[in-house]
N, CA, C and O atoms as a GROMACS GRO file, in nm:
protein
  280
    1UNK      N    1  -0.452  -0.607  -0.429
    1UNK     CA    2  -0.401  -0.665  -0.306
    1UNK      C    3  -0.424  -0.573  -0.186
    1UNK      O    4  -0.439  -0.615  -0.072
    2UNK      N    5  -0.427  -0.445  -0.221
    2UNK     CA    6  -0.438  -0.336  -0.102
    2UNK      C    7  -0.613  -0.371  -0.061
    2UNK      O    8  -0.662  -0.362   0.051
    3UNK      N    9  -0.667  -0.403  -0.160
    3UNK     CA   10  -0.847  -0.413  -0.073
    3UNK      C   11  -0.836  -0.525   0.002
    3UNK      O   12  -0.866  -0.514   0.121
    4UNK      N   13  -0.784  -0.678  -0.056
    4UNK     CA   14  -0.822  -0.762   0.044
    4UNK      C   15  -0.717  -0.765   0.164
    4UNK      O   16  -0.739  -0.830   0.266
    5UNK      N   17  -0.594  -0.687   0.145
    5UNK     CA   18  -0.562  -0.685   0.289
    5UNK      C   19  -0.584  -0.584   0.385
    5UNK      O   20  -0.554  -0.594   0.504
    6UNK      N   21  -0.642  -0.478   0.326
    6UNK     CA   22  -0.741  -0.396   0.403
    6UNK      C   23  -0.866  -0.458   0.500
    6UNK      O   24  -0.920  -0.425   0.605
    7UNK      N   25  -0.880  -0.559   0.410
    7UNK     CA   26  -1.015  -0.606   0.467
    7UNK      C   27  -0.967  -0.730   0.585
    7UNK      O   28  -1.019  -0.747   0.695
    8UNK      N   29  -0.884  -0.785   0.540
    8UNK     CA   30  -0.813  -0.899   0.623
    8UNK      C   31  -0.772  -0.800   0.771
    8UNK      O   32  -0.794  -0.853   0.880
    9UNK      N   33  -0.727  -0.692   0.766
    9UNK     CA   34  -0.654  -0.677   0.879
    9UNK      C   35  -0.746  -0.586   0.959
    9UNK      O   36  -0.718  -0.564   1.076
   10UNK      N   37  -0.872  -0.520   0.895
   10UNK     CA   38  -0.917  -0.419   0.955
   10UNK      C   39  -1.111  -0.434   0.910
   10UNK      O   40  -1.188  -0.338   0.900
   11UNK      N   41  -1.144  -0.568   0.893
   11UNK     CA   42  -1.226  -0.603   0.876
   11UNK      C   43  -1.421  -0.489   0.884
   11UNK      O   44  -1.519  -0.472   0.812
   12UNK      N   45  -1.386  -0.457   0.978
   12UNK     CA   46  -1.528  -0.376   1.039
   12UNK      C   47  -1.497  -0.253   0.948
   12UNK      O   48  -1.602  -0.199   0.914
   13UNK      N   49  -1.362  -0.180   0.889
   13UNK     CA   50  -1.346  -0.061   0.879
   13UNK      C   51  -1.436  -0.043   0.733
   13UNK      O   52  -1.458  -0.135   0.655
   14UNK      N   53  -1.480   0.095   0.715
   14UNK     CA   54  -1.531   0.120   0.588
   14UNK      C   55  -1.426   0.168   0.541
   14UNK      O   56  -1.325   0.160   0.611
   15UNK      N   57  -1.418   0.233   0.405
   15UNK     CA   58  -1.308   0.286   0.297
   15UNK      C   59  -1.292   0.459   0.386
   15UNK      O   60  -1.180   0.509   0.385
   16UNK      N   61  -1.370   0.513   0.434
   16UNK     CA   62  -1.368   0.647   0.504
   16UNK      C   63  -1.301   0.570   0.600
   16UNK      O   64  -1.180   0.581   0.582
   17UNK      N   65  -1.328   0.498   0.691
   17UNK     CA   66  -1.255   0.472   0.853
   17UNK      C   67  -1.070   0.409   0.799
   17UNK      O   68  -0.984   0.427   0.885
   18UNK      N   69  -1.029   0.349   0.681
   18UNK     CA   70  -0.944   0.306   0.652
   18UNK      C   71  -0.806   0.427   0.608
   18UNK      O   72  -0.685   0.445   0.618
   19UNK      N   73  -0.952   0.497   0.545
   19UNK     CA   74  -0.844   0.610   0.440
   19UNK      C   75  -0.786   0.733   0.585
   19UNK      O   76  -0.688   0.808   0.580
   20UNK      N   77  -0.861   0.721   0.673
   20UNK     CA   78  -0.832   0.812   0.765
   20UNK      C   79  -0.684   0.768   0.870
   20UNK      O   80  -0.594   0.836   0.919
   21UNK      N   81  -0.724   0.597   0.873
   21UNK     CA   82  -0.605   0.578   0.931
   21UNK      C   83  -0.493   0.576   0.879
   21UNK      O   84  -0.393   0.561   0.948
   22UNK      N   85  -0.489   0.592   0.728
   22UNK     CA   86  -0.385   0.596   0.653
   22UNK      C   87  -0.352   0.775   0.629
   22UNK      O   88  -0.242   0.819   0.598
   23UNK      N   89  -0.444   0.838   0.646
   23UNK     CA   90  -0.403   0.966   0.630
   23UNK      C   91  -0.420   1.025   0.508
   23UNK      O   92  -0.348   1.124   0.492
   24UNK      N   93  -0.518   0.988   0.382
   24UNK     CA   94  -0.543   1.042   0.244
   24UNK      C   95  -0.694   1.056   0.283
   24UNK      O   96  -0.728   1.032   0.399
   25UNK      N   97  -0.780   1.094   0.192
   25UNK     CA   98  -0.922   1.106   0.127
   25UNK      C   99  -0.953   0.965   0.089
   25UNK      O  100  -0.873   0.880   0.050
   26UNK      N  101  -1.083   0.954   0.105
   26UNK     CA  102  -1.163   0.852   0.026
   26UNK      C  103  -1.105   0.778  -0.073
   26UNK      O  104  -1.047   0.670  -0.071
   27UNK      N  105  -1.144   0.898  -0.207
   27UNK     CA  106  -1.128   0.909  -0.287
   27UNK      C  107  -0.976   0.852  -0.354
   27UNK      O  108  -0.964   0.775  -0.449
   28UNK      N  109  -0.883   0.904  -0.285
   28UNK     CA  110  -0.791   0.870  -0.300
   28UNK      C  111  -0.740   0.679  -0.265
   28UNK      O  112  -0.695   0.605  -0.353
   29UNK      N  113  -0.758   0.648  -0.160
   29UNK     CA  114  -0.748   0.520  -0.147
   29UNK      C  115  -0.856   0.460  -0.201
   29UNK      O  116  -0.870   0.355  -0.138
   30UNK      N  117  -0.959   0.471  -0.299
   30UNK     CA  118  -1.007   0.416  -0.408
   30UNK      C  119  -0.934   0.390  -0.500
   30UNK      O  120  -0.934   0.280  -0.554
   31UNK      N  121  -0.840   0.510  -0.542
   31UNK     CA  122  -0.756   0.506  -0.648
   31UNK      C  123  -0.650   0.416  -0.609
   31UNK      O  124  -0.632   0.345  -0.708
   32UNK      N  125  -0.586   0.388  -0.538
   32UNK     CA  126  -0.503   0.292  -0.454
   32UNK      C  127  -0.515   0.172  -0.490
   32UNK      O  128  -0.439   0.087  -0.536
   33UNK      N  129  -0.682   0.182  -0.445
   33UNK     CA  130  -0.721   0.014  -0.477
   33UNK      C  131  -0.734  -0.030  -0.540
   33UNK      O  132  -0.754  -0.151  -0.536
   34UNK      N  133  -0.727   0.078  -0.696
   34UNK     CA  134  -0.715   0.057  -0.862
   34UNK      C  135  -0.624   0.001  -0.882
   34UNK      O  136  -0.615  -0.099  -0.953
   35UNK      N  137  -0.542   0.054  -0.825
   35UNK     CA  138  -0.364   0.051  -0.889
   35UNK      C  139  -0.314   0.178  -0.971
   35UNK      O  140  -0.224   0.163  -1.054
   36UNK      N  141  -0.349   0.255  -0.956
   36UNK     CA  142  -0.380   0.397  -0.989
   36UNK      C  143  -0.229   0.429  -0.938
   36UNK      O  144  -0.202   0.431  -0.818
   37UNK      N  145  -0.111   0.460  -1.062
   37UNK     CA  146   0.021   0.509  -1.047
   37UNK      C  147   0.025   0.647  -1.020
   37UNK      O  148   0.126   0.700  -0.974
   38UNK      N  149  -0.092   0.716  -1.048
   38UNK     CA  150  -0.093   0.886  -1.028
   38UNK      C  151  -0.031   0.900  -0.884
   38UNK      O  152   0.071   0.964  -0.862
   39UNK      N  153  -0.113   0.824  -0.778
   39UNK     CA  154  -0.133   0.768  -0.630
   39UNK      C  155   0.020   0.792  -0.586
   39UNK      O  156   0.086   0.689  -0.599
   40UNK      N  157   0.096   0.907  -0.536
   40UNK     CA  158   0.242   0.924  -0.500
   40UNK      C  159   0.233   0.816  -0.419
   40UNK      O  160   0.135   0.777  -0.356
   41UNK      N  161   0.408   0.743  -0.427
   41UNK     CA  162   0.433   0.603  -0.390
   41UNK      C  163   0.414   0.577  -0.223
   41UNK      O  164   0.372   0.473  -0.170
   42UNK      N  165   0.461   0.716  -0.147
   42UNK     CA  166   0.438   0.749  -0.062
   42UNK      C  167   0.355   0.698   0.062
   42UNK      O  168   0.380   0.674   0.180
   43UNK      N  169   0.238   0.691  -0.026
   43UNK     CA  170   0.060   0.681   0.047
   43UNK      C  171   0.033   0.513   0.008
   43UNK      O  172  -0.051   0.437   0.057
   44UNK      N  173   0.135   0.489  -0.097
   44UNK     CA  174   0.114   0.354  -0.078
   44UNK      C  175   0.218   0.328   0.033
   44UNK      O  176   0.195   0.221   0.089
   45UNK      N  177   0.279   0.364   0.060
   45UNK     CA  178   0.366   0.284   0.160
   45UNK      C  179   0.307   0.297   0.291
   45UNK      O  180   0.343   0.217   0.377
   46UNK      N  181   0.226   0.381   0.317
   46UNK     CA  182   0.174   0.462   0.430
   46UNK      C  183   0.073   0.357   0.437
   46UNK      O  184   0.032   0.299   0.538
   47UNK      N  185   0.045   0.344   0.341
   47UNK     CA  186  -0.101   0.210   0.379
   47UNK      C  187  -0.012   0.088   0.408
   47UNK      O  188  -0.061   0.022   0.499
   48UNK      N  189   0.079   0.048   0.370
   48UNK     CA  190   0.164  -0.083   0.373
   48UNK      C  191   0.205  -0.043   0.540
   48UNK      O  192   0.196  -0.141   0.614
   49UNK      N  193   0.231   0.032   0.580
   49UNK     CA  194   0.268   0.065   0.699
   49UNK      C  195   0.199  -0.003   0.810
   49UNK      O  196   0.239  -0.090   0.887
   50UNK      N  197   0.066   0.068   0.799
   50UNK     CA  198  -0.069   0.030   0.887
   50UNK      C  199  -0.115  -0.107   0.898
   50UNK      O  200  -0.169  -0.161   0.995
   51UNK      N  201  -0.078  -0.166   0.762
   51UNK     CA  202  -0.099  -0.334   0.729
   51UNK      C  203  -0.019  -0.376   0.786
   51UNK      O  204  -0.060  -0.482   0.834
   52UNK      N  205   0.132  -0.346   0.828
   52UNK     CA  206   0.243  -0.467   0.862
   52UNK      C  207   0.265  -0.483   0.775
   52UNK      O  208   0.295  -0.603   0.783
   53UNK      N  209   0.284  -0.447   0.647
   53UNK     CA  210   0.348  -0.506   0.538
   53UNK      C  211   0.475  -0.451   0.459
   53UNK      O  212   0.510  -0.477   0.344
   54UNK      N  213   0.523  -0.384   0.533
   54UNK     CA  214   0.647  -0.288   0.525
   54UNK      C  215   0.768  -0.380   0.469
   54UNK      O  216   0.848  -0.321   0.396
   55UNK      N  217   0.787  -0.498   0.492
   55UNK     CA  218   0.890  -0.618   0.441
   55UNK      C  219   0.864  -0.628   0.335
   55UNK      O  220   0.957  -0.586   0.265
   56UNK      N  221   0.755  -0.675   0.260
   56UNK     CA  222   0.717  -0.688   0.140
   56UNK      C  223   0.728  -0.536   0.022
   56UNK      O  224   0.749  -0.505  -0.095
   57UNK      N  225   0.705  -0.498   0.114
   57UNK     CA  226   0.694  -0.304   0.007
   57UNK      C  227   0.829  -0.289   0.024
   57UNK      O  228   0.874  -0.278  -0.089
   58UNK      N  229   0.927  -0.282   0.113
   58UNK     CA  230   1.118  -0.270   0.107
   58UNK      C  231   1.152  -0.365   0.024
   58UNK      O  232   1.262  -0.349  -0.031
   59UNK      N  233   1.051  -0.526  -0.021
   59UNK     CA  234   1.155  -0.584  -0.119
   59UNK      C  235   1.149  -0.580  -0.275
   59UNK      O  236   1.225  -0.624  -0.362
   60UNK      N  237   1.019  -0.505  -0.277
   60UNK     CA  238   1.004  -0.502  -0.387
   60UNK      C  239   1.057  -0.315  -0.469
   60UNK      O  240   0.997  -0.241  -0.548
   61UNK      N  241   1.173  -0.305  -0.410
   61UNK     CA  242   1.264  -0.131  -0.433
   61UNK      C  243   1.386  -0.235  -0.416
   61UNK      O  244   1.483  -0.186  -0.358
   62UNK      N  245   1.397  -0.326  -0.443
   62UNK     CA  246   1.538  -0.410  -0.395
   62UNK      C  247   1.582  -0.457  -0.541
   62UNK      O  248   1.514  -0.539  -0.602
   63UNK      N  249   1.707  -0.399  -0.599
   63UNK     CA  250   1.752  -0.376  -0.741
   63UNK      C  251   1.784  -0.587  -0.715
   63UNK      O  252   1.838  -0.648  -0.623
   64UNK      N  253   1.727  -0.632  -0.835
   64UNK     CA  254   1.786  -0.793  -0.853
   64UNK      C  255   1.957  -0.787  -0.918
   64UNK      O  256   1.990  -0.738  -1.026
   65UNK      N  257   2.016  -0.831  -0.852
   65UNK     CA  258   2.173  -0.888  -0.868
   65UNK      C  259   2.184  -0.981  -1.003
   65UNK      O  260   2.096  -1.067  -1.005
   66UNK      N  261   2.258  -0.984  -1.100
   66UNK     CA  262   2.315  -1.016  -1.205
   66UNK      C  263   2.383  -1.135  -1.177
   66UNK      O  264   2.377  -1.175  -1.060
   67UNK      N  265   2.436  -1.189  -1.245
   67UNK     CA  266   2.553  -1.297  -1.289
   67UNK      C  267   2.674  -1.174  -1.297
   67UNK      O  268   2.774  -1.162  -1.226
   68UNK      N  269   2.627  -1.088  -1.407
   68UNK     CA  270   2.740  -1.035  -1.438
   68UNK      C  271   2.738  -0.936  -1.346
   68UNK      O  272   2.839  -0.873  -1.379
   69UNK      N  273   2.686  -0.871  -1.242
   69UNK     CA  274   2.747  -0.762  -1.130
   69UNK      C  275   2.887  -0.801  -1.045
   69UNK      O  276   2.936  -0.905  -1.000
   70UNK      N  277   2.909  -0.715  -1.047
   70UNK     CA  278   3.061  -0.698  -0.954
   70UNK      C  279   3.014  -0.712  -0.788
   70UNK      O  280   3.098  -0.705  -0.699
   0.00000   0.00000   0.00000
């Protein structure tokens, strides 16, 4: 999901012009685009940042509620 909304929002950019605005290596937002858990959660959020997609990345750290919770 991180490549095609890379590409959706920043179309012209190469993987060097992308990874820079996100602030990692190449290399690294390759691994990103794997799904590569090594990838501190961090730098994914940092890319979710740049996308606008910061709503979606806060809901998915959002513990699901029970029947049985208090």
């Amino acid at each position: 999901n991180l490549r095609a909304a890379r590409k959706k929002a920043f179309p012209k950019d190469t993987l060097e012009d992308f990874a820079l605005r996100i602030g990692v290596s190449r290399a690294t937002l390759q691994r990103m685009e794997k799904g590569d858990l090594s990838v501190a959660l961090g730098k994914y959020y940092g890319a979710a940042k740049v996308l606008g997609l910061t709503g979606p990345f806060l809901a998915l750290l959002q513990p699901v509620r029970s029947l049985f919770d208090d």
